[in-house]
C-alpha positions in Angstrom: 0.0 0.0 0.0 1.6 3.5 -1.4 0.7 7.0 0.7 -0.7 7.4 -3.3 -3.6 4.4 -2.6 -4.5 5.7 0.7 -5.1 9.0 -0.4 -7.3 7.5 -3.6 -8.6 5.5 -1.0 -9.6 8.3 1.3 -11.1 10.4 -1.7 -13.0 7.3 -2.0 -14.2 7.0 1.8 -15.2 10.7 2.0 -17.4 11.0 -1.1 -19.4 7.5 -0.1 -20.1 9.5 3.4 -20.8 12.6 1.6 -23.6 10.8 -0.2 -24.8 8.7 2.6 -28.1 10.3 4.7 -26.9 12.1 7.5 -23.6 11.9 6.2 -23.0 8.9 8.4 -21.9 5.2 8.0 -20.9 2.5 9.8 -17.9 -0.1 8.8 -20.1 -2.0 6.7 -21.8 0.4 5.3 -18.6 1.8 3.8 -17.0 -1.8 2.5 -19.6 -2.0 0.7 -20.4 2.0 -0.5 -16.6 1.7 -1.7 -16.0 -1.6 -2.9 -13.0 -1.7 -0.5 -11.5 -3.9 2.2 -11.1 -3.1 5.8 -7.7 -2.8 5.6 -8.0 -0.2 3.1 -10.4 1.6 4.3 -8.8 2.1 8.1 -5.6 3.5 6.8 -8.0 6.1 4.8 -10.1 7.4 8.2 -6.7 7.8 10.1 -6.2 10.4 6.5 -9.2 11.6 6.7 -8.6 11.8 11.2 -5.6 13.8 11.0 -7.4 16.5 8.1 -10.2 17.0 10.5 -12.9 15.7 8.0 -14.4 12.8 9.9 -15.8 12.3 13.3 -15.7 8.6 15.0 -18.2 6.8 17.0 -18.3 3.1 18.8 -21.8 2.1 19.4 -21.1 -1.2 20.9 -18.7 -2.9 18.7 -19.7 -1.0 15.4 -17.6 2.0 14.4 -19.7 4.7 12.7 -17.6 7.2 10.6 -19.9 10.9 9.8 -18.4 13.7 8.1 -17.3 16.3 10.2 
């Protein structure tokens, strides 16, 4: 994985939450909004962390990711 992929990657995470009511989604829910594997997609919130564009949530075990 290249810092190139996990910024494609994060492009990718940010416009499925941008589209998603409420601007909110939970792990699933982005796997399968952006066709991508968890692996992928955790590198791309800890991008998207450190910009300030996302918020994060545990309700229980699920993770839920909303713009910020």
């Amino acid at each position: 994985m290249t810092i190139e992929s996990i910024g494609t990657n994060a492009g990718a995470v940010y416009q499925a939450l941008d589209a998603a009511p409420g601007r909110t989604l939970g792990m699933k829910g982005l796997r399968k909004a952006t066709k991508l594997k968890k692996d992928e997609i955790l590198p791309a919130l800890g991008w998207l962390g450190r910009e300030g564009k996302i918020r994060l949530a545990s309700e229980g075990e699920e993770i839920t990711v909303t713009l910020a």
